[in-house]
N, C-alpha and C positions, 0 to 999 in steps of 0.2 A: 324521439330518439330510439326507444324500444323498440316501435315499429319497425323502424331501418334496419335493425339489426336483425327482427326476426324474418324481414324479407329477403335477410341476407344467406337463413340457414337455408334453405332448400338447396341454394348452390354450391353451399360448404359439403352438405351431405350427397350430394349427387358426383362432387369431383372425389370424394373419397372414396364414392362405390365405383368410378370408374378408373383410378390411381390403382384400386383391389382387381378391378376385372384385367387391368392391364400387365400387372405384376403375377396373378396366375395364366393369364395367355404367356408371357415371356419362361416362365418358369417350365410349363410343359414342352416349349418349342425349344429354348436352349438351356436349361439348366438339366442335364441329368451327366451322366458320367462318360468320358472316353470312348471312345470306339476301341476295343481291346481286340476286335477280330482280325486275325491273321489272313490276307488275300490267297487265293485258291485258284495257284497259276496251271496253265496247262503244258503237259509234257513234251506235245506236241502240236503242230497247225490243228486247230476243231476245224473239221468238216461236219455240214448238218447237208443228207442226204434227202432229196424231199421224195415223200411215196410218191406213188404214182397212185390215182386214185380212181375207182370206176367212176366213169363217165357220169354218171346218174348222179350221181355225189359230187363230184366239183362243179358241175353244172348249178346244182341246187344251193353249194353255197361257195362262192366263185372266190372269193374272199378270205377265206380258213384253208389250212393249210396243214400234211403232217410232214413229221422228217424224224430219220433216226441222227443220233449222234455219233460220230467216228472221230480216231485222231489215227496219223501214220496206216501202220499194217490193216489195223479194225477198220479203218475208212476204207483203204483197199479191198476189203473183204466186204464190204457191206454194201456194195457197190454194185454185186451182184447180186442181192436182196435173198442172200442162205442165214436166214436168222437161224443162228445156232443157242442163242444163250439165254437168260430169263428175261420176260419182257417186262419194263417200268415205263409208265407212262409218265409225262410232266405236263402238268396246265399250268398256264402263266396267269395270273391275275389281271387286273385291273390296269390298263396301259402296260402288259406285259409283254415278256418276248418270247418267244419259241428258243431263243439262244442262250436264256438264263438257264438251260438244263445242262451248257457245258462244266460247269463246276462238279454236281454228281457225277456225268459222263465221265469227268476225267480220270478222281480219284478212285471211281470204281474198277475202270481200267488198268488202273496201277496195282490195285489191289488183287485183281485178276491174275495178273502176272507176278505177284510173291505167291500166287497157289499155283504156280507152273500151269495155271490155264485149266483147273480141274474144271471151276465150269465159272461161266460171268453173266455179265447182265447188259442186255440193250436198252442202252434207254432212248425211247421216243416223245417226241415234242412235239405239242400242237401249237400251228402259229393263227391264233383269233385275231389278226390285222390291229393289234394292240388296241381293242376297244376297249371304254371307257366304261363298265360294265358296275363300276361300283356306284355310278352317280346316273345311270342310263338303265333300266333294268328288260328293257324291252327285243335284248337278243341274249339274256340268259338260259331261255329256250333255247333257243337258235342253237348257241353253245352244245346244251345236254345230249341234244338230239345226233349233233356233227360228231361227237365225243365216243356215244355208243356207236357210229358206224365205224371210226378210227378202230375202234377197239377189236370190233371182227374182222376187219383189214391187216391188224397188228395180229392176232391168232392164226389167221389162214399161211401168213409168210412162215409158218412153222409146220404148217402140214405134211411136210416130207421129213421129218426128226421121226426118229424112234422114240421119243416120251415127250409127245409135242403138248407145253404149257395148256391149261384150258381154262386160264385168267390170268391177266395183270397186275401189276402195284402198280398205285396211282400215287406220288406226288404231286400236290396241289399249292401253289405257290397263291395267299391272297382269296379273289374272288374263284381262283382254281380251283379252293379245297371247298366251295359250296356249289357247284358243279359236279364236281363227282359225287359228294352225296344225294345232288338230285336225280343224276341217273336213277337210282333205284325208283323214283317215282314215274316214269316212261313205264305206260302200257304193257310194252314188250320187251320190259328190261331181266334179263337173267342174270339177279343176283351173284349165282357161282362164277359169274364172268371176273369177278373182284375178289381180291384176295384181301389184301392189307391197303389204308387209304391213310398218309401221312400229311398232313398239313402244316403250310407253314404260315401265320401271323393269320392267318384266316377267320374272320368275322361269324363265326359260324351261330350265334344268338339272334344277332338282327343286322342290317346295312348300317354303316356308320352314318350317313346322310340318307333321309330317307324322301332323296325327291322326286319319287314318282309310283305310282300307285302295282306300275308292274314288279319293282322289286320287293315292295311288303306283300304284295300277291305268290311271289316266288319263294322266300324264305317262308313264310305260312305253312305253304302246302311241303316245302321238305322239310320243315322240323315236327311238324305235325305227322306223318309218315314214319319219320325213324321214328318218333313216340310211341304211336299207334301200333306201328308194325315190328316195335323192337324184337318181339319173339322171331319172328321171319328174318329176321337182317341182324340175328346175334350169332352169326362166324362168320362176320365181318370186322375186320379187326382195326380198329382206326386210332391213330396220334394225333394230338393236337398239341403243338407247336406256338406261345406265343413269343412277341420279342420283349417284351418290360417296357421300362420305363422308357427306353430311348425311340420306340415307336409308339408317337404320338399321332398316327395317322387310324392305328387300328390299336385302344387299348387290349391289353390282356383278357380283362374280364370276358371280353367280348368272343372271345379265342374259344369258350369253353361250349364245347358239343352237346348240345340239348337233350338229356335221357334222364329215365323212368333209374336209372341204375340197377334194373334186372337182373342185369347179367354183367358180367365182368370183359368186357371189349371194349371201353374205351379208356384211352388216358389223354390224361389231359396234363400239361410242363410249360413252365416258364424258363427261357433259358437262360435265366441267372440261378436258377437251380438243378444245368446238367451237369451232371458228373464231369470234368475234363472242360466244361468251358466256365460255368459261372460268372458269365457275363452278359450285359443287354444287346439287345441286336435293333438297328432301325428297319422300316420296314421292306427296305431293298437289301440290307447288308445280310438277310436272315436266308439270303439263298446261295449267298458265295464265303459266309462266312467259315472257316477252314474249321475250327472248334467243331462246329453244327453238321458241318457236310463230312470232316469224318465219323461223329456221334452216327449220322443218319446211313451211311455206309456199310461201316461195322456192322452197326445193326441188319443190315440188308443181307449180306452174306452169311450171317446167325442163323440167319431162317430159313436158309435152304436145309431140306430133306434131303443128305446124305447117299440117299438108295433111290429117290428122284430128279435130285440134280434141280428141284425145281421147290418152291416157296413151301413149308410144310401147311399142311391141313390140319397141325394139331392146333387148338386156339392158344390152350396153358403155356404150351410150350412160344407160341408168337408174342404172350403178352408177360410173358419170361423175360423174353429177349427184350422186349421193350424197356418193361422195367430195369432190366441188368445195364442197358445202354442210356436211359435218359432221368432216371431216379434214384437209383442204389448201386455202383458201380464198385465190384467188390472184387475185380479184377481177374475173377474166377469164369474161364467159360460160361459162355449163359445157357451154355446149353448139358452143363453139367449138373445133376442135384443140388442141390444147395447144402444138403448132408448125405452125402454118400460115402462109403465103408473103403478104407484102404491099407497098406499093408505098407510098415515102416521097416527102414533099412535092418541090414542083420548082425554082424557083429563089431562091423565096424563104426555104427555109430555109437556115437556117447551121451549117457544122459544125466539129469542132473535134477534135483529133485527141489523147488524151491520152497521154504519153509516159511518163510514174510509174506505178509498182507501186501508190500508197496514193495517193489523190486521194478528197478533201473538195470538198464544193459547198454552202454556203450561201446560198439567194437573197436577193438584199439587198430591204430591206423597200420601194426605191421605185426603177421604174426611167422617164426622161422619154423613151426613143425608143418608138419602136411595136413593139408586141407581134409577136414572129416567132417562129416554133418553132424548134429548136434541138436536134440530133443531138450529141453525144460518142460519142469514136471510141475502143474500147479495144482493140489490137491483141494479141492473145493470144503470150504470150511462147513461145519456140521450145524445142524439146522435151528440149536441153541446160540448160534452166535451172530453176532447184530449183522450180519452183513447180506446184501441185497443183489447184490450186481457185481457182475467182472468184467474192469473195462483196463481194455487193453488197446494199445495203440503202437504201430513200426511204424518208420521211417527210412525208406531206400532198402527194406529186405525183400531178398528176392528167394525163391522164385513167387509165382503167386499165392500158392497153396503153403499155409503156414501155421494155422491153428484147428487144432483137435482134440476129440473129446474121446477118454477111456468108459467105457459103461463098468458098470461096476459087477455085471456079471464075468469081464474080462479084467479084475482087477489083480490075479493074480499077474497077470501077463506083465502089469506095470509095475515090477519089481521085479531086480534084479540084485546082482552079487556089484562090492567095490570097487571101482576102479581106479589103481592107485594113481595113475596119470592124469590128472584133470586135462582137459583139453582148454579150461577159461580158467583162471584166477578169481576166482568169484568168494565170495564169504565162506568163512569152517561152518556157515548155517547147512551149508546144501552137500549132497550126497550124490556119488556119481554111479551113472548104471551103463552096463551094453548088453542089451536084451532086442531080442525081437516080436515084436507084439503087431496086434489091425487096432485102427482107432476111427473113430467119426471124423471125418474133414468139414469141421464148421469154418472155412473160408469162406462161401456161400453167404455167411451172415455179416460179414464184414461188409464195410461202406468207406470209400475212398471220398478222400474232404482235404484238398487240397493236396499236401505232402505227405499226410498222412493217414494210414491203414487202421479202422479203427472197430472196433468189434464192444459192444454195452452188452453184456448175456445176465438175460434174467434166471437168477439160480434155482429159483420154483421152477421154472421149467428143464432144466439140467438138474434132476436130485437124484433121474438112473447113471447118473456120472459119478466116477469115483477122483477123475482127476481132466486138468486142461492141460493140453500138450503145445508147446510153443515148438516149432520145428526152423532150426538154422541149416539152409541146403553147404553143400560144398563149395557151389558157388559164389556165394554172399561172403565166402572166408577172409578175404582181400578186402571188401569195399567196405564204407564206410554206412552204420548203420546205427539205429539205434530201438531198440525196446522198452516200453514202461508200460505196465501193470499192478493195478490195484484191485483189492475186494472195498468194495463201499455200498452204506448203506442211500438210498437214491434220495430219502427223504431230506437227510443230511446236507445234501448237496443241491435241493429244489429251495429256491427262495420268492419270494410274490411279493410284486411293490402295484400298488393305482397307477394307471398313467396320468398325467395332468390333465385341465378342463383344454377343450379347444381356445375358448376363450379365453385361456389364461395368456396369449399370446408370447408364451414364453417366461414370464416373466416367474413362475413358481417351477420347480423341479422336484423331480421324486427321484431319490440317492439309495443305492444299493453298497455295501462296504464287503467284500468276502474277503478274509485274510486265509488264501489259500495256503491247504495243505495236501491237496490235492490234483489230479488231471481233468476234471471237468466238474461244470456248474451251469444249472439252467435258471431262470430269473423268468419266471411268470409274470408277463404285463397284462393286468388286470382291467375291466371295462374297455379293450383293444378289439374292437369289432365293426366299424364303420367305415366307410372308404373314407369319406372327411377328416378321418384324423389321419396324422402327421407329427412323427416324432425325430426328435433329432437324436442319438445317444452317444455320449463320449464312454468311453473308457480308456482310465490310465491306470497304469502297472507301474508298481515300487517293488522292486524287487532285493531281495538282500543278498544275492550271490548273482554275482553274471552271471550270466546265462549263453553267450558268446553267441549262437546264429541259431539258439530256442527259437522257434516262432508260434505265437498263439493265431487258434485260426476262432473267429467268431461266426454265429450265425445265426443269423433270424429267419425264425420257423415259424411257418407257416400253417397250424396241423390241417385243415380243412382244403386246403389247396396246396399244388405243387408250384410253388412261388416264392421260396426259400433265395436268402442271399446270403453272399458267403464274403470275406474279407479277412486278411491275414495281416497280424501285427508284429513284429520285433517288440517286443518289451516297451513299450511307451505311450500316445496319447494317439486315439483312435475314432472316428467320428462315424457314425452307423446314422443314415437317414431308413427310418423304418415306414415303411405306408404300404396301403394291401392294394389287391389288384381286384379284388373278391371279396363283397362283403361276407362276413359268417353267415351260412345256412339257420334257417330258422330250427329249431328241435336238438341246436349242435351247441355244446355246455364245454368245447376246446376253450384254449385261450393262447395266444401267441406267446413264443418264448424266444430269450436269445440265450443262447447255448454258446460257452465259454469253454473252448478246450486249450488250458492253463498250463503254467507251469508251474513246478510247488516252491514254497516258500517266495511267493510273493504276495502284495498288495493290490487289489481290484477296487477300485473307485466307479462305480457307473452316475451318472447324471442323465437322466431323460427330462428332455423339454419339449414341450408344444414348438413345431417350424411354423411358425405363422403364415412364413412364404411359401412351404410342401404344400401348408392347406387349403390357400387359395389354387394352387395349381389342381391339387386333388380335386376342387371344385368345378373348376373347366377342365378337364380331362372327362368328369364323369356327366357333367351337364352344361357342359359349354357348347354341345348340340342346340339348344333351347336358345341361343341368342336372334337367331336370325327370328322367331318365333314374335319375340318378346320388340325387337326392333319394330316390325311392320306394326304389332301392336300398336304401339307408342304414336305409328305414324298413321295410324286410324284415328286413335284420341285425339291429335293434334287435328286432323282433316275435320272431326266432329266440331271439335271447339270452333275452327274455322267456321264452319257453316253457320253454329247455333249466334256467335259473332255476328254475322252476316245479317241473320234473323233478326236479331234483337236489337245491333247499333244500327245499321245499314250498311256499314262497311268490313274486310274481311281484315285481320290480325294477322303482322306478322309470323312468318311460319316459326322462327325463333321463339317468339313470344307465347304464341301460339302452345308450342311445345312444354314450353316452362311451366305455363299454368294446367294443361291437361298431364305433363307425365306423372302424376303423383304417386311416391310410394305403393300409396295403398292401392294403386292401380295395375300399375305395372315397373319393373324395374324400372329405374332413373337414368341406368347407363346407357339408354338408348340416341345420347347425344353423339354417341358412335357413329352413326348411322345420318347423322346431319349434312347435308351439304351445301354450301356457301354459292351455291348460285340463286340470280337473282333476273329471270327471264320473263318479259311479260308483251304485249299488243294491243293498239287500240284499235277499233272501226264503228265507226257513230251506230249503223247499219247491223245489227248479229242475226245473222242464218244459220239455226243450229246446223241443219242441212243444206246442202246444195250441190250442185252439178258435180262439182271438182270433188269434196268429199263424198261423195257417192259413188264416183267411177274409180276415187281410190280403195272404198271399200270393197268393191266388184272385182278390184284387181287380186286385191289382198288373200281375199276368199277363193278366189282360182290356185294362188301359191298355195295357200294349207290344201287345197284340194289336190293337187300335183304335185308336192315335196312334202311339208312338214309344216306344223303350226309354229314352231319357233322359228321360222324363217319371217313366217308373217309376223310376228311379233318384233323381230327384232328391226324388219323393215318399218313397222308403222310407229315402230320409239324411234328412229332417227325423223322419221318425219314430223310427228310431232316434236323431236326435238328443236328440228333448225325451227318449223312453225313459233315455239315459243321463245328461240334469240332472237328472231326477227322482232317477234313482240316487244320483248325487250330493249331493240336497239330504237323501236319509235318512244318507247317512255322516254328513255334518254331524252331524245330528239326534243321531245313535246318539252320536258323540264327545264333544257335548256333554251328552249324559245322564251318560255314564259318567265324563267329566274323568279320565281315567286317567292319573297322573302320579306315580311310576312306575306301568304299566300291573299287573304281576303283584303289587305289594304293596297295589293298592288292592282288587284282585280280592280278594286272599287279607282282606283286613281286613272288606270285604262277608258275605265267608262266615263268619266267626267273629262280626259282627252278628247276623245270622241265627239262628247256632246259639243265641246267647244269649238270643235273642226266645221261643224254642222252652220254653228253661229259665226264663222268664219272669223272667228276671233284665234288669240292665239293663247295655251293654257300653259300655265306652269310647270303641268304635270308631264310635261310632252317629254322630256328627258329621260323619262321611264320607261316611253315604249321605242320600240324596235328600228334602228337608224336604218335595217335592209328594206327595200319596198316589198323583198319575198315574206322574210316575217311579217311584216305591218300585213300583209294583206293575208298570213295564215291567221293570224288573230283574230280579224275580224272578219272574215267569211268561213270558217271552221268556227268558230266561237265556242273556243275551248276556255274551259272555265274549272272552278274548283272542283267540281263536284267531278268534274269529265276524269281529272287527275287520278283522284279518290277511286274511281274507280276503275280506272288502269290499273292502284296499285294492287287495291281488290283482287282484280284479277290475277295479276301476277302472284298472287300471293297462292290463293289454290291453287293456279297450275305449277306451281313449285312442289306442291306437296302432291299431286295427282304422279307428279314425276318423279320424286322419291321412291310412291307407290310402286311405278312401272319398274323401277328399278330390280326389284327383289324379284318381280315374274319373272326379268329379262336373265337376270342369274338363275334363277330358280329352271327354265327353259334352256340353258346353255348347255346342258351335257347333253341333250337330246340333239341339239344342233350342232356339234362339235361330233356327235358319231352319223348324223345322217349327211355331213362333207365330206366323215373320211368315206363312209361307204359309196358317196354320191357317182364312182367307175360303175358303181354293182346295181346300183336301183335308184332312181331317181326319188321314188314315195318310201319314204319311214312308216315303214308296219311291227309292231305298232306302234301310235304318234299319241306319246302320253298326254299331250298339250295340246291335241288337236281339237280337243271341244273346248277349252277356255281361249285357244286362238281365237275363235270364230264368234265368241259373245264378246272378247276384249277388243275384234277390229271391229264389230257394228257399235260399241261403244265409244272408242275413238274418236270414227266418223264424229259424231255429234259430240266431245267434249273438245275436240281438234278447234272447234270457233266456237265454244263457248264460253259467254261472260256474265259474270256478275248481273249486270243489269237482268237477264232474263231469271237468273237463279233466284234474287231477290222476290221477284213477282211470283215465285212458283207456288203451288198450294201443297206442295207435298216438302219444301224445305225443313221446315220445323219435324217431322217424322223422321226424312232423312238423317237430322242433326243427329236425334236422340238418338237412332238405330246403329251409330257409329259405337259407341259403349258395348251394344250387343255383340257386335260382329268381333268386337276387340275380344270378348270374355267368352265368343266360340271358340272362336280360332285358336286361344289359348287352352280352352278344353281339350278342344278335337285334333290338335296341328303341332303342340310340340312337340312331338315325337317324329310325327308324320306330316314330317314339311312339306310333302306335294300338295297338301290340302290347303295350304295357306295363300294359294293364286286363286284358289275358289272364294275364298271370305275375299280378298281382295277385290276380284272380279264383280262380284255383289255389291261391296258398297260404291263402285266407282258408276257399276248400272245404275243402282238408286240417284246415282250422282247427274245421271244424263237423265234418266227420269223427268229432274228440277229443271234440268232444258228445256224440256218440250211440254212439262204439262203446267 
């Protein structure tokens, strides 16, 4: 009874690890959040104008294509090819289009025309015949090389301007943005041709599938180069772009641009932490998405050099604007200092001196004197008193420029005489001035998070300040706004809790209680450093005064990465799923926080638990590449067990069977019953020729296709032949079983042959009822003199060729991006150069040939089965060395054991 039960755990434990693989594949493909992007229509009909290209170039790649973009008057204009404006390149990715650049096109053109046309931007799009370049790596060349001649194609239509461009901005949509960085590794590529290179969702660490040996040959040598060559190639100034969570095709991590960190040109964003959008993107929605493509805009127009009309050359000031646009958005020109010196109104403005640590300003919704601007005055408390930090926050005050700092070598300035008219109603604390003084414009330092304007100044670093100046324009007089600032001490306000175990599945939580008295609090999650973990976080607010349309904005910070999420709550219950994109850097002593900007006099309750569900998702998201790996595995162990079966009873074991006994834990993962399929194909002929005529002149055929198109032609022609080969097989087992109805199998046999004998002695037998009332059966029975053993070894057979065809399976996928881009090109070139699968085509069709009729009977006899058996274990435990990562290697370990397999044929 024990026994039963413990033969029973393998398949309790094996449906539970496939119940967990199923529930993080579902979780990363549909559980993440809304689509929040706004669509990015156009103003006008898009026209894409295609260049005209030298001969020598379309010729050489018939296929690729360039065009600029136009709408209305600019299509009319462009039509005669006078490029007047800055030129932007677009590469489409991975089954991309040359048409996904109308979205930038558009709004840039619109943009153009609120600067009455001072000056704009052409953007140009390359169209790669939507090749499939992220599972095909073998015309990424192709790509670089077509790319650099676009490029001086795209410079020359300028050569009649007076300050003609002499580089591009490349956006790179996908496999686009590792394309332009290859460029720089071409021979004769001049760097100064590129200015700025933007990427969107782009894989820039390694291919997300990695099946074929030319794409880990092509990412190699360009991240190896920018490494190498950072010094040479740092005023080049690049973005990377990923989408989060909701693009489950190219995670985040993956997004992050390979460098030494030398030099300061690269950034790297997730866009649930840009400024203005904070939200995830899939990986189509991240080019049309309206948040993203005005972020990427703006920013574009930043960076033009004013006195050249064309991209600046300064780098600070490029990776200014970057940052001003997709990291710290503080609503201040980015092209302005971030402290620079100005000069406040004169006597009409009114000031007011505030004397409280925590001061609220709410404008009242109607005021009946005239509109006057209005300074507040915060004297920065003296360096005996406990306070650390000045954190201030608006909401809806305008203009942008609003906080400044007095030095205190101009402290006389910020003093003046009484004014007995207050202009606010404010406390008999404060004291009113109209003086004219210059002050520091620290707007620069503020950071925009959601609705509100919010400025943290460390006071050690402001002690030449005598006071903070809070400035209300005349504008902001009318509308409705609101102010609050505090001096607080930061330590006061940082708290640290554990996060739970992984394993605790939830079921334990770690509780944070702040009873605020304050506008912000940060909550340090401790041991929060591995992609695996996944947390869930509530927070609820009790508040003791409404708070009427208060809203607190939360946000989980990310210090090591720009992978910040943001979420805003009305007063009440709030649920924060936290997981990283990025594990922490080794040597980095950060720790992730959520940052709480509160209201006062409430109640904060946080609760963080282990998602048991995030963490299996986190789990295939970050190694759920490794399955196909682990599959074929499995179905090498099972094909071993087969054979050594073979070996040892005489007959082969169900593939099912088969499976159960070799997938063991300790071998290989269990959930490779994924990967099972329920056919049941097999053939008999008394006669086996491993070779002959007809397999021979089909191998000859075979090997002429890979010689004249492509080896996954030939592969996928010689899997449907040995397919139908092995239903046929299968439809005679049928056949033969149903002749014979052997039930039990040895006493129907034995009752046959005592018919028989009695026929002879011309008597009549009892037994005669059992055999076959057709004279076609009666006379296949006994002149075929099919018997038990004949059965047995049909099913033998059938039994491997089900798992050989399992095997074919995974090449025949594994081959299919290469054959899926040598159809579409097949107008342009009949041969696939190069043919990643062109040498395992040609060892897997003279393979074929001889397992195509082979059976059991001969396999038994071979003197190399018993080797074969064993070496099955090995090839499992390379392949899983050398091939998780690098799936194109795993048709090699294949192709080998299935050799060794034809081997047992013939020797």
């Amino acid at each position: 009874m024990a026994g039963g039960r413990m033969r029973w755990l393998p398949g309790i434990f094996q449906g539970f690890l496939l119940a967990f693989v199923g529930l993080g594949i579902w979780e990363v493909l549909f559980v993440y959040e809304e689509n929040k992007c706004s669509m990015t229509y156009m103003f006008e009909y898009p026209e894409y104008l295609k260049i005209k290209l030298p001969k020598k170039l379309s010729t050489k790649y018939p296929s690729y294509g360039l065009y600029l973009y136009g709408e209305g008057d600019s299509a009319e204009a462009s039509k005669y090819l006078k490029a007047t404006g800055i030129p932007v390149l677009f590469l489409p990715g991975n089954a991309g289009s040359y048409r996904q650049v109308r979205s930038l096109g558009s709004v840039a053109l619109r943009k153009a025309e609120n600067i009455h046309n001072k000056f704009h931007f052409d953007f140009f799009s390359i169209d790669f015949n939507e090749e499939l370049v992220a599972l095909y790596g073998g015309s990424l060349e192709k790509q670089t090389k077509f790319v650099h001649a676009c490029i001086k194609v795209i410079l020359r239509l300028y050569k009649d301007q007076n300050v003609a461009p002499s580089s591009v901005a490349i956006v790179g949509h996908s496999m686009g943005g590792i394309v332009a960085r290859a460029l720089f590794t071409l021979p004769n590529f001049k760097p100064t041709l590129i200015s700025v290179i933007i990427t969107q969702a782009t894989p820039h660490v390694a291919p997300v599938l990695l099946l074929d040996s030319y794409l880990i040959d092509f990412y190699t040598t360009v991240n190896n180069h920018w490494i190498l060559k950072e010094k040479d190639l740092r005023n080049i100034t690049i973005l990377s772009v990923g989408g989060g969570f909701r693009d489950y095709q190219v995670r985040s991590g993956l997004t992050i641009v390979p460098s030494l960190g030398l030099y300061n040109n690269t950034l790297n964003v997730v866009t649930s932490a840009i400024p203005k959008a904070w939200l995830s993107t899939d990986h189509l929605c991240i080019v049309w998405c309206k948040e993203l493509v005005l972020a990427t805009v703006r920013a574009f127009f930043d960076l033009v050099d004013h006195h050249t009309n064309q991209i600046t050359t300064d780098l600070e000031t490029r990776m200014s604007v970057l940052h001003h646009h997709f990291v710290n958005y503080s609503e201040k020109d980015s092209e302005d200092n971030l402290e620079s010196s100005v000069s406040f109104s004169g006597s009409s403005a009114l000031w007011s001196e505030i004397k409280t640590y925590k001061w609220t300003y709410t404008s009242p919704e109607f005021s009946a004197q005239e509109p006057k601007a209005a300074y507040f005055i915060l004297p920065l408390p003296s360096e005996g008193e406990p306070y650390s930090n000045l954190y201030c926050r608006n909401n809806n005050l305008e203009p942008s420029n609003w906080i400044y700092g007095c030095m205190k070598s101009n402290q006389s300035v910020c003093a003046g005489k009484w004014n007995p008219f207050p202009f606010y109603a404010l406390s008999d604390r404060l004291k009113y001035f109209t003086v004219s003084q210059e002050g520091i414009d620290l707007t620069g330092k503020a950071e925009l998070l959601k609705m509100y304007k919010i400025v943290n100044f460390n006071l050690e670093e402001y002690r030449s300040f005598s006071h903070f100046v809070i400035h209300i324009s005349k504008a902001t007089v009318n509308k409705q706004f609101s102010i609050e600032c505090e001096f607080l001490t930061a330590a006061s306000r940082m708290m640290s809790t554990p996060v739970t175990n992984v394993l605790s599945f939830g079921a334990s939580a770690s509780r944070v209680v702040i009873n605020s008295t304050g506008l912000m609090h940060n909550v340090q999650l401790q041991d929060f450093n591995k992609i695996y973990q996944a947390f869930e976080i509530h927070v609820e607010s009790h508040c003791q005064f409404p708070h009427g349309k208060t809203t607190d904005v939360y946000r989980f910070h990310v210090p090591w990465s720009h992978e910040d999420s943001v979420v805003t709550s009305v007063p009440s219950s709030t649920v924060i799923f936290a997981k990283l994109h990025r594990a922490r850097p080794e040597n980095d002593n950060s720790v992730p926080e959520l940052q709480l900007h509160t209201a006062r006099s409430c109640r904060y309750e946080i609760t963080i638990r282990t998602s048991f569900f995030e963490v299996l998702g986190q789990l295939i998201r970050f190694h759920g590449v490794y399955l196909p790996m682990y599959v074929v595995a499995n179905i090498l162990l099972t094909f071993g067990r087969q054979l050594i079966h073979l070996y040892s009873e005489g007959h082969c074991s169900d593939f099912n069977i088969a499976l159960s006994a070799a997938a063991k834990p300790y071998k290989v993962i269990p959930f490779v019953n994924l990967a099972v399929f329920l056919s049941r194909p097999c053939i008999i002929k008394k006669e086996y020729e491993p070779i002959n005529l007809r397999s021979s002149s089909i191998m000859i055929f075979l090997l002429f296709i890979i010689w004249t198109t492509c080896g996954a032609v030939a592969l996928i022609l010689a899997y449907l032949l040995y397919l139908v080969q092995v239903l046929r097989l299968q439809a005679s087992v049928q056949t033969m079983k149903g002749i014979l109805n052997l039930a039990p199998k040895q006493e129907t046999m034995k009752k046959a042959a005592m018919a028989s004998s009695a026929k002879e002695e011309g008597g009549k037998s009892e037994t005669t009822e059992y055999l076959p009332k057709e004279p076609e059966q009666l006379s296949l029975v006994s002149h075929k003199l099919l018997s038990v053993s004949d059965v047995e070894d049909a099913v033998d057979t059938l039994q491997i060729h089900i798992t050989i065809l399992n095997l074919l399976n995974w090449i025949i996928l594994f081959s299919a991006p290469s054959f899926i881009y040598w159809l579409k090109n097949l107008r342009y070139a009949r041969k696939l150069d190069p043919d990643p699968y062109g040498f395992v085509a040609i060892i897997l069709v003279l393979t074929m040939g001889v397992l195509i009729n082979s059976h059991t009977t001969l396999v038994k006899r071979s003197k190399l089965l018993k080797y074969a058996a064993r070496l099955q274990l090995l090839l499992a435990i390379a392949m899983a060395a050398f091939g998780l990562v690098h799936l194109y290697r795993v048709p090699y370990f294949v192709t080998l054991s299935l050799v060794l397999h034809a081997l047992c044929c013939l020797v």
